[in-house]
N, C-alpha and C positions, 0 to 999 in steps of 0.2 A: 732854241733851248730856253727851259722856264726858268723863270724870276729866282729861284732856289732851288741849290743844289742836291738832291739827293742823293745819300754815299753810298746807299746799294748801287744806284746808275751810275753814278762816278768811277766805281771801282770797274764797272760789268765796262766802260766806254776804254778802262787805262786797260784791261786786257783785248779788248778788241781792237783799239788803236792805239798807237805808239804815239807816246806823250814825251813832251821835251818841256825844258823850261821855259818859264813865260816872263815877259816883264809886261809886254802892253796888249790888248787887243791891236791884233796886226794889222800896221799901216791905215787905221781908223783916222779919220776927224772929226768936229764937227760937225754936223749936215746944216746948222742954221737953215735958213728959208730955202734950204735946194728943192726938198722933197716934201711939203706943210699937206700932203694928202697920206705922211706915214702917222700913226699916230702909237701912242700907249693903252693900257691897261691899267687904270688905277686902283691899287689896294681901300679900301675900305678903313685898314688901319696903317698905321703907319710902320715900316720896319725897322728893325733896332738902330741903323746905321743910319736913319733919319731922310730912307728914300722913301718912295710912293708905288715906282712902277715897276710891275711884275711880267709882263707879257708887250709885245708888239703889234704893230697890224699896218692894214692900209684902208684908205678909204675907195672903196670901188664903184658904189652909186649915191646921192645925198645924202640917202638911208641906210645904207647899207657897210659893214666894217669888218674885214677881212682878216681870221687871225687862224690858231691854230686848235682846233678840240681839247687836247691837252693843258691849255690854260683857263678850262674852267673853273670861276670858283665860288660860281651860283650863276641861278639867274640872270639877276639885275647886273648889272656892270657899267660903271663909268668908263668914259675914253677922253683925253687930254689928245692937242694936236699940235702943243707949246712946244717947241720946239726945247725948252729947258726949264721942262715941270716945278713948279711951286709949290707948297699948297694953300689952295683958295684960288690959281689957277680957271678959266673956264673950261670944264667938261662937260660932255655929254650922254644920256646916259638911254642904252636901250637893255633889250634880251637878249643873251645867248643862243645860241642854237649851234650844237656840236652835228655833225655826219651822224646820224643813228648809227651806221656803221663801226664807228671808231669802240672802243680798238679793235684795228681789222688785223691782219696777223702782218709776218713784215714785210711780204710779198706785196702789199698794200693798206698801210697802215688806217686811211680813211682820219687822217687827224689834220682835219678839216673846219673849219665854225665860222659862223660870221653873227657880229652881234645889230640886230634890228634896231636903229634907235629911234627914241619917240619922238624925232622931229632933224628934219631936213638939214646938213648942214651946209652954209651961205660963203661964199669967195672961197672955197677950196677946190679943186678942179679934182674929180675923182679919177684915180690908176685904171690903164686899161686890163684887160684879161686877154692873154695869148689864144689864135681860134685852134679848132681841133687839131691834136698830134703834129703840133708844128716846131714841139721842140725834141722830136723823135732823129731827127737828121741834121739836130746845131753841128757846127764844125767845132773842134775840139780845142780851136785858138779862139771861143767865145767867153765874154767876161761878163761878168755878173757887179750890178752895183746891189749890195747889202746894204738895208738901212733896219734900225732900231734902236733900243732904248736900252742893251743889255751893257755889261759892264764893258768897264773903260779899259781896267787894267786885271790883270793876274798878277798877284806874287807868291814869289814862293819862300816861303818861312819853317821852322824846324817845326812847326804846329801842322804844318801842309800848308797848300794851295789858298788863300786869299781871293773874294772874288769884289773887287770896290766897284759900285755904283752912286752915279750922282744924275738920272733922272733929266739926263741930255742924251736928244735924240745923234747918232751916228751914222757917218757911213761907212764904206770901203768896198774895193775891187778886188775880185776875185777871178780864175779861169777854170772854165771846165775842165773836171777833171774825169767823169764817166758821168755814162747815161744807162738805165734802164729803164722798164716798162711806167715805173710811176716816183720814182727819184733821179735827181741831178746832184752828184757829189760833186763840189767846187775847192777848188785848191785855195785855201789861208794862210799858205806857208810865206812867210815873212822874206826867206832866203833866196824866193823866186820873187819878190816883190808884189808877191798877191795880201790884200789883206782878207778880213772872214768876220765871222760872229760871236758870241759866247751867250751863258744863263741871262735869260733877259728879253735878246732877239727873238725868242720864239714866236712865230705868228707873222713875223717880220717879211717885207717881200725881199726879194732878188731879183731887180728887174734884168733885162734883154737889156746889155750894154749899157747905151745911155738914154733910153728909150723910158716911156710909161708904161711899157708891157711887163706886168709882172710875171715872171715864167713860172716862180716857185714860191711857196713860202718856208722857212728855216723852222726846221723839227729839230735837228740834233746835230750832234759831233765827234770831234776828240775831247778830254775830258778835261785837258788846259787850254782849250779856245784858242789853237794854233795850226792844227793840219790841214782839216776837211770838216767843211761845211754844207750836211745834211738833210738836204730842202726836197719837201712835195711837190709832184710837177700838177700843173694848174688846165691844164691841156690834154687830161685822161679821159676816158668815157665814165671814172667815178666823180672825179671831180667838179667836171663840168653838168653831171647830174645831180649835183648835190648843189654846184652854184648856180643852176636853171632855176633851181624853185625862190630865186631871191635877186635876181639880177637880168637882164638882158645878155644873150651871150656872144660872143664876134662870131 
């Protein structure tokens, strides 16, 4: 889900999914040095609440940085790998490159990108990629660790919904909850002891348990960042066509 809310999508996600109240990003921490090949999306400007980062990703070869089509917002783009963004921070900064596909319809969305950067990056060990249609037969007690940069907490106030960020990356565990041909819907529900993602994660991976395979990356949800968690599966024949022309594939 992106850095900012939009309330035409807000309201389209509270009729499609049932929304409850929120206090926290469920069962989240912080990821400090667990994950340092997830990284951010840094705004260009700065946003009112005094954060920086709008999108998530991962790092899959030196060069190479893994997010979602959907959070373009140009070209050029910085990426941070700080684990608790600053600004002045070290980033790094390449080019976009969205799926020409995207938006593909919902059968297969195609919202896909990885940003090319101008120069290699050194002591971070890059995420692996899942090989062909191997997350077609996961077992349905599989759990997903969620990592990014999206908000922390949800509140709910007589104004509506609240979304706070503060530019520290996160994690949390999730369990399959369905499978199709090209998404993995992951359960966030607090009540089963799953946690999930909100505005922010977008681009973000979900690895295979506790593994560096990232199965999916986090598109969307419910609309108070508590049900179900949204994610691309990385293991299609669109996917992995799109990520052949910029990576090695397993």
């Amino acid at each position: 889900m992106r850095r900012r809310l939009l309330l035409a999508f807000a309201l389209l996600l509270a009729v499609l999914l049932p929304a409850a109240p929120a206090s926290a990003i469920t069962n989240g921490t912080a990821d400090g040095g667990a994950h340092p090949n997830v990284g951010g999306l840094v705004s260009a400007t700065q946003y009112s609440d005094g954060t920086w980062i709008y999108c998530s990703g991962t790092l899959i070869s030196p060069t190479v940085f893994l997010t979602a089509a959907h959070c373009a917002e140009g070209d050029r783009v910085a990426v941070t790998f700080d684990p608790d963004y600053v600004d002045g921070d070290k980033v790094y900064y390449g080019t976009f490159y969205a799926d020409p596909a995207y938006p593909g319809p919902t059968s297969d969305a195609h919202d896909i990108a990885v940003v090319v950067l101008d120069r290699a990056v050194k002591g971070i060990t890059p995420a692996l990629l899942p090989t062909a249609d191997s997350l077609s037969g996961v077992s349905s007690t599989q759990q997903f660790t969620s990592v990014g940069y999206g908000a922390y907490e949800v509140t709910n106030s007589p104004g509506g919904h609240q979304y706070l960020y503060d530019d520290v990356r996160m994690v949390a565990t999730g369990t399959l909850n369905a499978v199709n041909k090209t998404w993995l819907r992951i359960s966030m529900n607090p009540s089963t002891g799953n946690g999930g993602t909100c505005y922010g994660d977008s681009g973000g991976p979900n690895f295979l348990g506790t593994t560096q395979v990232v199965a999916a990356i986090t598109i969307t949800g419910d609309a108070v960042c508590r049900s179900t968690n949204v994610v691309y599966r990385l293991d299609t024949p669109a996917a992995r066509a799109f990520l052949g022309q910029y990576v090695t594939l397993p």
